[in-house]
Structures are given as structure tokens and as C-alpha cells.
C-alpha positions in Angstrom: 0.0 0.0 0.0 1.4 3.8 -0.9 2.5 5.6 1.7 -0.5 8.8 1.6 1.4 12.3 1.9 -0.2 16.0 1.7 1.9 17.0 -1.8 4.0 15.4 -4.5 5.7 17.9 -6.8 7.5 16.4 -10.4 9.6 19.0 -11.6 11.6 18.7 -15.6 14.7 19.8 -13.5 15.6 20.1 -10.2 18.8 21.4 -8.2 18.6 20.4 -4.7 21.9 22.7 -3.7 23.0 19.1 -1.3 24.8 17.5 -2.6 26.5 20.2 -4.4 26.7 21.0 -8.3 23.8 18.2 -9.0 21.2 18.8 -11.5 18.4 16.1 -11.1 15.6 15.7 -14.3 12.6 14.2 -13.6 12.6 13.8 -10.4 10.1 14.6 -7.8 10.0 15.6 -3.9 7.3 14.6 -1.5 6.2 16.5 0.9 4.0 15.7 4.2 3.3 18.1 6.5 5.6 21.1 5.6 8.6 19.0 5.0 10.6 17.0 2.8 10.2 12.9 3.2 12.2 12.0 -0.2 13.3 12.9 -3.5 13.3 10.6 -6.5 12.9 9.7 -9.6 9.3 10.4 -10.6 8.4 6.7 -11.8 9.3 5.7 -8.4 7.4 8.6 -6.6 4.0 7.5 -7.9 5.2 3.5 -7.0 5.9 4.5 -3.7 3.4 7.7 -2.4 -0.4 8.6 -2.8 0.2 12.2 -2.9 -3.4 14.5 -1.9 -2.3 17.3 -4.4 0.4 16.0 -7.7 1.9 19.4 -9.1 3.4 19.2 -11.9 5.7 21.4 -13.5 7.0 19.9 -16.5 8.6 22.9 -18.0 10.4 24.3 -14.7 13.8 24.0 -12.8 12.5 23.4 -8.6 15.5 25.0 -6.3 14.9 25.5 -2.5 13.6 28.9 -1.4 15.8 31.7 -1.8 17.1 33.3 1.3 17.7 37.0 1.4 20.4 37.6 4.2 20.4 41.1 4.7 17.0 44.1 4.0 15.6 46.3 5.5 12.1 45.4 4.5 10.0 48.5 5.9 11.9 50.4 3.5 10.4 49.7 0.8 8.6 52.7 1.5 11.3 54.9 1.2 12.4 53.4 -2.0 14.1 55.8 -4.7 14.3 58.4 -1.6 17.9 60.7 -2.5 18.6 58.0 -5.4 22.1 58.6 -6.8 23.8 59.8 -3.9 27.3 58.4 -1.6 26.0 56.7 1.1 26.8 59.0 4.2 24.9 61.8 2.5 22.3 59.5 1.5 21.9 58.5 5.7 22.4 61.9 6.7 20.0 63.9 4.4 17.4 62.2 3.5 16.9 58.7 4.8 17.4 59.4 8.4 15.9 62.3 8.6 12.5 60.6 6.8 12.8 58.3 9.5 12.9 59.7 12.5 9.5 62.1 11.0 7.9 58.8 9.8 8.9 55.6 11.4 6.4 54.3 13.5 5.2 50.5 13.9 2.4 51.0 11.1 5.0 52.1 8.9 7.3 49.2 9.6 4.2 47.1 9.5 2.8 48.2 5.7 6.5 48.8 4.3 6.8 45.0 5.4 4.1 43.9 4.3 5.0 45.4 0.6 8.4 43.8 0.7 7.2 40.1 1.7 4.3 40.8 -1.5 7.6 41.5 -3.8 10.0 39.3 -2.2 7.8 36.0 -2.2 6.3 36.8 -5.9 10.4 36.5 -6.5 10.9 33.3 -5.0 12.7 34.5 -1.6 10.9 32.9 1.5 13.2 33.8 4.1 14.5 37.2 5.1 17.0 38.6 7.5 15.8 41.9 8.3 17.5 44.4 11.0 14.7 47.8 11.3 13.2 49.3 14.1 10.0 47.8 15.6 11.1 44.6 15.5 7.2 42.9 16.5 5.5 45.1 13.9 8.0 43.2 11.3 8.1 39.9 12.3 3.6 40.1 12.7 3.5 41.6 8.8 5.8 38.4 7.8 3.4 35.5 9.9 0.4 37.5 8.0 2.4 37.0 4.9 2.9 33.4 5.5 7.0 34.1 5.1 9.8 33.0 7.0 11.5 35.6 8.8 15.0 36.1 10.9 13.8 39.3 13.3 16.7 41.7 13.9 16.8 42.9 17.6 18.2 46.3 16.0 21.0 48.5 18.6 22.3 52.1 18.2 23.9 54.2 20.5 21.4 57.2 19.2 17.8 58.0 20.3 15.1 57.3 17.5 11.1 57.4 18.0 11.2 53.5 18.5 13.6 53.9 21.7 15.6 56.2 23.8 19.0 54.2 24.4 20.7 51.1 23.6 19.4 49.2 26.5 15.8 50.3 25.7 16.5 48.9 22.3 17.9 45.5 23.4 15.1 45.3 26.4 12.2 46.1 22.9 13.5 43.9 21.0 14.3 41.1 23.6 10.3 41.6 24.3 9.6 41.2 21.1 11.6 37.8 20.5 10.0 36.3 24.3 6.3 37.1 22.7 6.9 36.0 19.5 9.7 33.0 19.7 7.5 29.9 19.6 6.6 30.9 16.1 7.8 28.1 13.6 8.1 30.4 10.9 10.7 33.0 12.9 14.0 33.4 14.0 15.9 36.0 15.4 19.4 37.7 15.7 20.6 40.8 17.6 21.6 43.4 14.9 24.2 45.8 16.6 23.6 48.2 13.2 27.6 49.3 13.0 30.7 49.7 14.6 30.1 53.5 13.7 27.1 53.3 15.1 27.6 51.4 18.6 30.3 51.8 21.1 32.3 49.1 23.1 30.4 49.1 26.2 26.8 48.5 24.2 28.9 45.6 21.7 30.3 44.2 24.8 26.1 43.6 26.2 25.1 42.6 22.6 28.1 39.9 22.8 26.8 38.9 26.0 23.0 38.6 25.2 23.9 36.6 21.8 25.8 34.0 24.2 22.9 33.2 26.7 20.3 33.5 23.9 22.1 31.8 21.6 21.6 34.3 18.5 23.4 35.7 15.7 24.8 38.5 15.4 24.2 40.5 12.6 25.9 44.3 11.3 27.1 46.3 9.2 31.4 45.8 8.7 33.6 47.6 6.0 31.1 49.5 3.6 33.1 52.3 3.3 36.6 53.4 3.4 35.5 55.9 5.1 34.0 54.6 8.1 37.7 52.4 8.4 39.2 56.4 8.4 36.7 56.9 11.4 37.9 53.8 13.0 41.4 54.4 12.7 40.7 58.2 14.1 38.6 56.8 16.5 39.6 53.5 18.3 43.0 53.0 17.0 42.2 50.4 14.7 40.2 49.2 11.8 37.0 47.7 12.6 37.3 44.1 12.1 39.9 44.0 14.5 38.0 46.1 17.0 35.5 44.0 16.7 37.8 40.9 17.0 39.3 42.4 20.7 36.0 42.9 21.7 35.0 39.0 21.2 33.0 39.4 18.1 34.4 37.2 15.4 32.6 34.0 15.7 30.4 31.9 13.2 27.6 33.6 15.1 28.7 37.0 13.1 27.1 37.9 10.4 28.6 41.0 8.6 27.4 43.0 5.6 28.9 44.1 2.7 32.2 43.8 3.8 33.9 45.3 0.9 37.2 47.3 1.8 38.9 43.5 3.6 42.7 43.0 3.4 44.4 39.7 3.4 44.7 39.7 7.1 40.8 40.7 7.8 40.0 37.9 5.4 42.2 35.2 7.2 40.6 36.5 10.3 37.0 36.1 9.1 37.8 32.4 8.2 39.6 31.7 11.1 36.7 32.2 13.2 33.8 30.9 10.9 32.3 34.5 10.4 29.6 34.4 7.1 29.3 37.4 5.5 26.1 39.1 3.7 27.2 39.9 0.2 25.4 43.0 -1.1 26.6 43.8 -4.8 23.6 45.8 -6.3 23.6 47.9 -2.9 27.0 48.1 -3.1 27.7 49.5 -6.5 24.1 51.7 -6.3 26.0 53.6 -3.4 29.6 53.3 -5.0 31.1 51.8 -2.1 33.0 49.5 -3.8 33.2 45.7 -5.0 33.6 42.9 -2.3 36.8 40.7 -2.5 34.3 37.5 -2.9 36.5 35.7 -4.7 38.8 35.7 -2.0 36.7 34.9 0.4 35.4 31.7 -0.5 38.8 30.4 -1.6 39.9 31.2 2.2 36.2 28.8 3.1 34.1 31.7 4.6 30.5 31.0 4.0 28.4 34.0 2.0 25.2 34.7 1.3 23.1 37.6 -0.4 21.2 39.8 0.5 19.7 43.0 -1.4 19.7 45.7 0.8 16.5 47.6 1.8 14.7 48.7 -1.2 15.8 52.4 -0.8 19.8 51.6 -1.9 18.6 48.6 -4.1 15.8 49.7 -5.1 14.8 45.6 -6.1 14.6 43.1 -3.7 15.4 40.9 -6.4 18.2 37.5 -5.2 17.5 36.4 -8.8 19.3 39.8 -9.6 21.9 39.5 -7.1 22.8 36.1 -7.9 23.9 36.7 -11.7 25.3 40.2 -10.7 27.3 37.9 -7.7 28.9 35.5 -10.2 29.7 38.3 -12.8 31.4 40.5 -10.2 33.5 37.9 -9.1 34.6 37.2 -12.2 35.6 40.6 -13.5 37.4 41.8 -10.1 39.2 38.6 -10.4 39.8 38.0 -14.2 39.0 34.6 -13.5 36.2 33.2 -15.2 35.7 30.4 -13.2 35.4 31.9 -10.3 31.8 31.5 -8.2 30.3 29.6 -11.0 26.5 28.9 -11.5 25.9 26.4 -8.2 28.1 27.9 -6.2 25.9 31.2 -6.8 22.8 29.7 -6.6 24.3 28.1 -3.0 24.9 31.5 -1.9 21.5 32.3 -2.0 19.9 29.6 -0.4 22.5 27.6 1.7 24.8 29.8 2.6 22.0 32.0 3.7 20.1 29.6 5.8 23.6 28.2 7.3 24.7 32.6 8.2 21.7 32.5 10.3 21.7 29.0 11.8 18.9 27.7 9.5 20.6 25.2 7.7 19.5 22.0 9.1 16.0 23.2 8.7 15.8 25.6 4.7 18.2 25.9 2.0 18.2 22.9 0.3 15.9 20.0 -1.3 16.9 17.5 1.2 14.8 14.7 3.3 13.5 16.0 6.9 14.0 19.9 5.9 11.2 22.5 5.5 9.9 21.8 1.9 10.2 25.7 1.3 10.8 25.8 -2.5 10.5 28.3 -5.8 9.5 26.7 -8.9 11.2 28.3 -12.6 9.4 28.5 -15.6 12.2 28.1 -18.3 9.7 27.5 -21.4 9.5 31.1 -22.7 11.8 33.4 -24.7 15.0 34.2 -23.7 15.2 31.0 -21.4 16.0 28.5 -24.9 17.6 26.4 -25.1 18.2 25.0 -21.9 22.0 23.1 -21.8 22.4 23.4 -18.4 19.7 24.2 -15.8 22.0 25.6 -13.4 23.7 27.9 -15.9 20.3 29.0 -16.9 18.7 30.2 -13.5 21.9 32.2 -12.9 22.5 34.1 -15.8 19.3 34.0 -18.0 16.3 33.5 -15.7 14.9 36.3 -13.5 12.3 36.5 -10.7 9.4 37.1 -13.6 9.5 33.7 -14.4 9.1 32.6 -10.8 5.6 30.2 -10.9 5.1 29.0 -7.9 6.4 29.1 -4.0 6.0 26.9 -1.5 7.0 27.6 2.8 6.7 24.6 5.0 4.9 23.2 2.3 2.2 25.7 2.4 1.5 27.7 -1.1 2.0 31.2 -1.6 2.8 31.9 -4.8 0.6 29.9 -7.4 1.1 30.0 -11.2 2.6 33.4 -10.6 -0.2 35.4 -8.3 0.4 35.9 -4.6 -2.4 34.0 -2.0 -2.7 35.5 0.6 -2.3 39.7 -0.7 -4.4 41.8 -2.0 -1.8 43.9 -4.5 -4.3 46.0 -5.7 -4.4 47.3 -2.0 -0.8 47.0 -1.4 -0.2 49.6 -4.0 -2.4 52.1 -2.7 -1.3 51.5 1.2 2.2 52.6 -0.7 0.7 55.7 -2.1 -0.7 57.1 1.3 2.5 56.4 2.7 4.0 58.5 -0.2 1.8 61.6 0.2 3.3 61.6 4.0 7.2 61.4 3.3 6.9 63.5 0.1 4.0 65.1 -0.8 4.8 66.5 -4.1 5.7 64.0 -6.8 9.6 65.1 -7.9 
């Protein structure tokens, strides 16, 4: 007798990211509730399983769910705000001063709410976000049906969200105790940058990530300038202030990380930090191309994030993945370098394993969460397919995205979000428009 199970989804093509560099055709995973009980060869799928639901997508490449390590997802609603501008005058004259007139929960809540619409229509189902109002983020990504690593975010600066550091940490902590049975949520402490937070408030994040057992997740290197600053400052450049201060573990997570020496390199591997890599965000702002190359030869994991939508302005891992690869590349004149898989890897894997996910997302593999993003490759542009993985990194992009699937559970079918009302969406974005800038320049 078959074995009955909620879902059985036969794909044309399918790269499970483990084992690595493996493209399987005609093969199938089964799902029972929300996760993964094997992946085989269709034939033997329908000897083995009575499947409620079959979905078949015979003209599709099935990857796992992409993982978008680093946004800011409530700003999506300050996206194009001071386009085409370096990024400290970006901060300094028109972003932060936008948010401390306009950040509120509801803000966080709606702009969040946008981003999951655009991020799940793209085939991303989990982010790692770092905003203020960490509760009214995390309750827009449940309503969304989305996965969601909460940042606990820390500066040393007042804001309408909270008065010091330790009001921020003792919010945010609040927010994790209320929220942390939630299957779909995780959560890190986001210290926002060592320009941004002094010793004695790193030395209580350091200490809260040990007993809580949480990432840490920050800004590190996006400018020269703020390694001038440091120097000026502390005496040192910031990786290493960070590393006397106990930071460097493979609980760090740290963002953008573009302006790295040899040494900061061989210190990131050395203690298993991952790092966010950024490379629309960090070309939009001209801070400069990330040594990933580098990097990965020296073993340190990376995943990609986009940014928030206001230094992107796409939250779009399809887009970061090929623009990844082709960086690499041309900073390193070798053409070889982070090839197709080990692209696609960084945006699901090495994602999930940054933020201590990876025995539960970032890969097709038996007992994991079936969260999943099906391809459609049958259309213009996409022929003819030689090799799948080659194709989803440089030719596909998050348009041909069908369907997408968290814990098993559908939210984007034949292209059309479930659970959102877009229509609405759009016009929630055009109120909160009128507020930050009434006049349409």
C-alpha cells in the first residue's frame, strides 16, 4: 500500500543545492506536513506515495527557497528616496531624517508587508531583516505566510522607536519572548555598525547573543571611510575592533564587507564569520566591490542579501545572484570563479547556514522545511536550456518565478500571490507616499 502524503511535486529539473553541483531531471519531492520525506525519480514517486495534491511542472527548474540575508524590509517605503547619492549623504539627508518624522510600527508594518508581497512573488521565503520595531515586522511576515529572521536592531542614538541602547535591546528582547515559539521565525541581535555602537553597548550585545544563543548580525567595512573613522577613533580598523571585543565567531554575520585585506580575510575564516554579500547595494552607493573571490577560496560561507529597497531599489536575489557570479569574475579575471551552483548556493544555503537555519531551509533534502521556488524556463530568452544551473543564474529572473511553496504551504501559485491583496498594497504605498513626500519630484 502507498505511503499517503499532503503534496508530490514532479519538476523537468531540479537542483537540490546538497549534494552540491547536481542537476536532477525528472525527479520529484514529497512533501507531508511542511517537510521533505524524499526525492526521487518520478516513476518511483508515484510507486511508492499517494500524494493529496500532484503538481506538476514539466517545463520548470525546482530550487529551495531563496534566502535573502540582509533588508531592510519596511523600506520599501522609502524606495528611490535621495537616489544617486554616496552613502553617508544618502543617511544623513534624506533617509534618516525621513525616519525619525515617519517611522512608527504601522510604517514598519505596511512597508513590510510590501516587501514580503515583492519578495515571495520573486521566490525569496526567508528574510533577515535588522529595522526598528522589530514585533511590527516579524507580525507583517506571519500575516504574509513568510519566513523571517527578526533583527533585535541596537544604536547608540535616540530614535522614535527607543531612547538608548538598553531600551532597544530590552524592545527587542520583548519582542523575541512574545513571538519566539513561532515556527516560521528566528531571530538575531543586529548591533547596526561599529560607527554606530560603542564598546560598552557591543560588549552587552556579545553577551546577550551567548545566553540567547543568536546571531549576530551588522554592518562591517562599507566604506573606506568609516575604516578612516575607526582608525581616528579607536585606534584600529574595525574588524579588529571588533575581534578584541569578542565578536568574530560563526555567530557574526557581517554586511557588505567590501574594503577587507588579506589579514581581515584570514581573520573572518579563522573564526567561521559568514558574510552578507550586497553587490547591487554596493555598487548603487559606490562603495565599492567585495573581494568574494577571495573569500570563498579562504572557506568563509556567503550569502546575499539585497539591501532595503531604498539603496537597491529591487529586492530581487534572482538579480543579485547573476550580478554575484559576474562581479567575481571581472574583479578577479578569472572566469571560473563562483560559478553557477556555487551562486545559486549562496542564496539559499549559505543563507540559511549565516543565520543557523541550515539543518531546517536551504536545500531539497529529506526531513527539511519543503520551502521551494519553482522556474518556468519555457519562454523566450530561457532557450535552449543546456544546463539548468547555468540557466537560472544568468538567463532567468524573478518574472519567471511560478510557484512558491514555505513549510509546504503555497504562496505563490502560477505566478499570483495567495494570501495579498496587490491592488491594496499599491495604494497602502501611495498614502504612505503623500506623508514622506507630498509632491511627486
Amino acid at each position: 500500500m502507498n505511503t499517503p502524503i499532503d503534496l508530490l511535486i514532479e519538476s523537468r529539473w531540479m537542483i537540490p543545492v546538497e549534494p552540491a553541483n547536481v542537476v536532477l531531471e525528472n525527479h520529484a519531492v514529497a512533501i507531508d506536513k511542511g517537510r521533505v520525506v524524499a526525492v526521487l525519480q518520478q516513476n518511483e514517486a508515484h510507486a511508492r506515495f499517494s500524494p493529496r495534491q500532484v503538481k506538476q511542472l514539466a517545463n520548470h527548474i525546482l530550487i529551495p527557497g531563496l534566502v535573502n540575508l540582509h533588508t531592510h524590509a519596511a523600506m520599501t517605503l522609502l524606495r528611490g528616496l535621495g537616489d544617486d547619492l554616496p552613502l553617508m549623504e544618502w543617511l544623513q539627508n534624506h533617509i534618516w531624517p525621513a525616519e525619525a518624522k515617519h517611522v512608527s510600527a504601522q510604517f514598519v508594518h505596511d512597508g513590510t508587508l510590501l516587501a514580503c508581497a515583492e519578495m515571495l512573488r520573486g521566490g525569496i521565503t526567508c528574510f533577515n531583516d535588522m529595522y526598528f520595531y522589530p514585533k511590527a515586522a516579524a507580525k507583517a511576515a506571519l500575516a504574509c505566510g513568510m519566513r523571517a529572521a527578526i533583527g533585535l536592531v541596537t544604536v547608540d542614538f535616540p530614535t522614535p522607536y527607543a531612547a538608548d541602547a538598553d531600551d532597544y535591546l530590552a524592545k527587542g528582547l520583548a519582542a523575541r519572548d512574545e513571538l519566539r515559539d513561532e515556527p516560521l521565525l528566528s531571530f538575531c541581535l543586529a548591533p547596526h555598525a561599529p560607527y554606530t555602537v560603542n564598546d560598552r553597548n557591543f560588549a552587552r550585545v556579545l553577551t546577550l547573543a551567548e545566553q540567547c544563543e543568536l546571531p549576530i548580525h551588522l554592518h562591517l567595512h562599507e566604506t573606506k571611510q568609516e575604516i578612516e573613522d575607526s582608525l581616528e577613533r579607536f585606534g584600529v580598523r574595525p574588524i579588529e575592533r571588533l575581534h578584541r571585543l569578542g565578536l568574530l565567531s560563526p555567530g557574526l554575520i557581517g554586511v557588505h564587507a567590501i574594503h577587507l585585506n588579506a589579514d581581515e580575510i584570514a581573520l573572518l575564516a579563522e573564526h567561521g564569520c559568514s558574510i552578507a554579500h550586497c553587490p547591487s547595494s554596493n555598487l548603487k552607493l559606490a562603495s565599492g566591490i567585495a573581494p568574494i573571490t577571495d573569500m570563498v577560496k579562504q572557506g568563509i560561507n556567503v550569502g546575499l542579501g539585497t539591501d532595503g529597497a531604498a539603496s537597491n531599489n529591487r529586492l530581487d536575489i534572482f538579480q543579485e545572484m547573476r550580478l554575484a557570479a559576474l562581479l567575481a569574475k571581472g574583479s578577479s579575471g578569472q572566469a571560473e570563479a563562483v560559478g553557477a551552483h556555487q551562486a545559486l548556493r549562496m542564496a539559499t544555503l549559505g543563507g540559511a547556514q549565516a543565520l543557523g537555519l541550515d539543518a531546517q531551509i536551504g536545500s531539497i533534502c529529506i526531513g527539511k522545511a519543503a520551502d521551494l521556488c519553482a522556474v518556468n524556463v519555457n519562454a523566450i530568452g530561457l532557450t535552449p536550456c543546456y544546463n539548468a544551473a547555468s540557466l537560472l543564474v544568468y538567463s532567468a529572473g524573478r518574472e519567471h518565478v511560478t510557484d512558491v511553496w514555505v513549510a509546504g504551504q503555497i504562496r505563490v501559485a502560477d505566478g499570483h500571490r495567495l494570501e495579498t491583496n496587490e491592488i491594496e498594497l499599491i495604494k497602502l504605498a501611495a498614502l504612505w507616499q503623500n506623508q514622506v513626500c507630498p509632491r511627486n519630484v
